[in-house]
N, C-alpha and C positions, 0 to 999 in steps of 0.2 A: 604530546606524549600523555596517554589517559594514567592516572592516579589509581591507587586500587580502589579507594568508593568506585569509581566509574567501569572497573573489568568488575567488580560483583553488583553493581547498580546500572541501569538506563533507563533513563528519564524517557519517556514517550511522550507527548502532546500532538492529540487528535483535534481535527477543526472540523465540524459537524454544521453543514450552514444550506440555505438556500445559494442557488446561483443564478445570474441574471442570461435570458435566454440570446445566446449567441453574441452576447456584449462583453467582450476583452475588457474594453477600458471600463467599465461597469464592473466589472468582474476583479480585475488587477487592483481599482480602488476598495472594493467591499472588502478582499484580503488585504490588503496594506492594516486598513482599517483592525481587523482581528488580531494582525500579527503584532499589531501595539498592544494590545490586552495581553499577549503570552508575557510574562512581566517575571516568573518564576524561571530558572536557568534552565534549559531541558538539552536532552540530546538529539531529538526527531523529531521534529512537526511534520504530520500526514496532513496533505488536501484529499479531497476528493480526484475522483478520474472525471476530465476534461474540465476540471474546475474554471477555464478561463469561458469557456462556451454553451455548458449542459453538453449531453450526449446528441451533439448534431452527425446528420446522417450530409450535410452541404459542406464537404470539408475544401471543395473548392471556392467557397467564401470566408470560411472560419480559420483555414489552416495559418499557420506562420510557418517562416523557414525554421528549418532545424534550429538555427542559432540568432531567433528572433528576439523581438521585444520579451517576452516571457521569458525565455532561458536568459536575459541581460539581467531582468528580475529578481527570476530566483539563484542566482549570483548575488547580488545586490544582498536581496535579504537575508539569506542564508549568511553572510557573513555579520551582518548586523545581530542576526539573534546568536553568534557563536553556536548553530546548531547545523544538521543536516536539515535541509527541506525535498520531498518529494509529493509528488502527484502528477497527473497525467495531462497531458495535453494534445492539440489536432495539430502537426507536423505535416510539411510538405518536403522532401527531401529526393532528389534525382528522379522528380517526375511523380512519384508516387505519394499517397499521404499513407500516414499510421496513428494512431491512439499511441502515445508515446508517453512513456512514465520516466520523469528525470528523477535524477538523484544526485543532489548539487549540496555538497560539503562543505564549510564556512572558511575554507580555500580559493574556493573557487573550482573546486575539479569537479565535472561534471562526470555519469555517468549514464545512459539510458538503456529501457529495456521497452522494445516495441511487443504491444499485445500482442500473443499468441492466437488467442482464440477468439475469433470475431464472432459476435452475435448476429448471426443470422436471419434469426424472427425479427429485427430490426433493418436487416440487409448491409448489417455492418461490410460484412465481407463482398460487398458489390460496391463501395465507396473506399475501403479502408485496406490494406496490404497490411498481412499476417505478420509477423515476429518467428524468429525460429532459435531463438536463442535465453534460456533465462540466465539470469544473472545473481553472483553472489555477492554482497556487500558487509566489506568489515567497519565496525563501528566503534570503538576504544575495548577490543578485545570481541566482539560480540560479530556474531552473521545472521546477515540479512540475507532474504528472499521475496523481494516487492516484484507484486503481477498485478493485475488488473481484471477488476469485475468477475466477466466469463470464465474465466482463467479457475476461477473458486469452484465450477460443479466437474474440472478434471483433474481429478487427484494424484493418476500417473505423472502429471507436466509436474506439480508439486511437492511430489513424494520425495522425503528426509531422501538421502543417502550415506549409509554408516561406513567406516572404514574398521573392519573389525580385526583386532588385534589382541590375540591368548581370549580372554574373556572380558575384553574391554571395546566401549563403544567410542570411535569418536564421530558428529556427525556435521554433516553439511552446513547446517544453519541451524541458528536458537529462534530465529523471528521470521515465522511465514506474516508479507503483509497484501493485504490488498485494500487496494483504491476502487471506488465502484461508483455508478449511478444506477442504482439496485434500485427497480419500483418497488412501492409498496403492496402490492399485487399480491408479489412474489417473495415478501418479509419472511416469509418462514423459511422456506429451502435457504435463503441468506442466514440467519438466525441458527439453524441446525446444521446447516456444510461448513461454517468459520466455526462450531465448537467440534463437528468431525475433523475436521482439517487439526485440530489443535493436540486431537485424544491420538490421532492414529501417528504422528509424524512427531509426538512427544517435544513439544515446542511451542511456545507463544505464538498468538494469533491475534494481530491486530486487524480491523475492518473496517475501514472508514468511507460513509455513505454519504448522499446529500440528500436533503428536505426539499419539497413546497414544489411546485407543479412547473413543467417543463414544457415546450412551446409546441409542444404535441399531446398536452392536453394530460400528460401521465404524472400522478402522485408518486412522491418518493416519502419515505418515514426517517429516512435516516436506519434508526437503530445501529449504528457504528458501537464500536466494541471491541474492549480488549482481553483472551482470554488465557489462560494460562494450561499449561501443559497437560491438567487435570481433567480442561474442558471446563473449566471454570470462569465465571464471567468475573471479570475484579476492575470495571470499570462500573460507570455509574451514570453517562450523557444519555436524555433520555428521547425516547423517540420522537419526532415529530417538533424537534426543539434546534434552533440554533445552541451552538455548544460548544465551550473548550472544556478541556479534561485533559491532565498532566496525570501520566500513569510511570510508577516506580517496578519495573522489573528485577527481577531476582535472579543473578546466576547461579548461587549458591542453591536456591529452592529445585531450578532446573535441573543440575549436575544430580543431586542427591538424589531426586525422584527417579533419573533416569539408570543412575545404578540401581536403584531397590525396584526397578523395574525395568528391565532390561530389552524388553521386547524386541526392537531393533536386530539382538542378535539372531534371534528367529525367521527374521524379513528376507522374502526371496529375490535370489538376484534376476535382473531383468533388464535388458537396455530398449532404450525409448527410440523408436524409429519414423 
């Protein structure tokens, strides 16, 4: 049962790191490792998307079953730091693989949401099977919407949905997040779509990238970031740096702005097909 600090507070903790190329057990230990440094109480720890692998394109070597060593893991750990843990990983399940983002509770109850939108200029979508479903996740009063990477330059898949009532908004989620392996390339459109994502859907945006060069040769900066409703950055992990950063959300900042600024009621209806 969450306490009211925790319905007008949520603790976030981002893990901003390099990852070892296609190496699970390399991988599994370098996070163990971090997850002893979160030492502060939080509500969320984000990894990165495929954190146990880098973004491999061989998921018939990398993949695990759905309910592999990793998800036995992030069971495992999620309950030891009394918090939600999520990030994405290579799954193989009824013949198929996907970029799969769990979301495992200090329960034990898992929940997953398979990428939508596969990267193509990589050929994700010639190795990987699509997602058709996102997902909302409640948090001691609070909702989540955790996607993945590609997922962040289409705004329709992610756009708020308000239930509007006399002159009152209420909406889908307070926490757009995503998981990425964003090059460094391409740092900007990541840097200016997670502060759009954030201004247009009146909602926090968290972004959590990885660092240091992957086994195809491609730079990543990181630049992960947490931003607030405003479009405002109020994190501080800096690019190009391994990183933990414990960010404090505000319901109360949320609620208000979103009455003194109502937008939402203006937003046209539309269904996604």
């Amino acid at each position: 049962m969450a306490n009211l600090n925790q319905l007008l507070h949520m603790k976030v903790t981002i893990i901003q790191t390099h990852l070892y190329w296609e190496d699970r057990v390399a991988n599994i230990a370098h996070f163990d490792a971090l997850l002893n440094k979160v030492t502060e109480q939080t509500d969320l720890i984000v990894l990165p998307e495929m954190f146990t692998t880098g973004f491999s394109m061989h998921p018939e070597k990398v993949a695990e079953p759905a309910q592999g060593h990793t998800y036995d893991w992030l069971i495992k750990k999620a309950a030891e730091k009394n918090a939600v843990i999520c990030g994405s990983v290579a799954v193989e399940e009824h013949g198929k693989y996907y970029n799969r983002l769990y979301w495992v509770d200090s329960y034990g109850d898992v929940s997953t949401y398979n990428k939508r939108h596969l990267f193509r200029m990589a050929k994700e979508d010639q190795h990987y099977a699509a997602g058709d479903e996102k997902i909302i996740k409640h948090l001691n009063g609070w909702h989540f919407c955790p996607m993945v990477c590609y997922d962040l330059r289409f705004p329709v898949w992610s756009r708020n949905n308000y239930k509007k009532e006399n002159d009152t908004l209420k909406a889908e989620y307070d926490v757009l997040l995503y998981v990425a392996n964003w090059p460094e390339v391409r740092s900007y459109p990541w840097k200016q779509l997670l502060i759009a994502r954030a201004i247009e859907n009146q909602c926090y945006v968290i972004g959590v990238n990885r660092i240091g060069k992957d086994g195809n040769d491609f730079a990543y900066s990181g630049d992960s970031m947490v931003i607030n409703p405003r479009g405002e950055i109020i994190s501080k992990i800096k690019a190009n740096h391994d990183g933990i950063e414990t960010i404090n959300l505000d319901k109360a900042y949320l609620e208000d702005f979103r009455k003194q600024f109502p937008v939402g009621l203006d937003a046209d209806d539309f269904e996604l097909k």
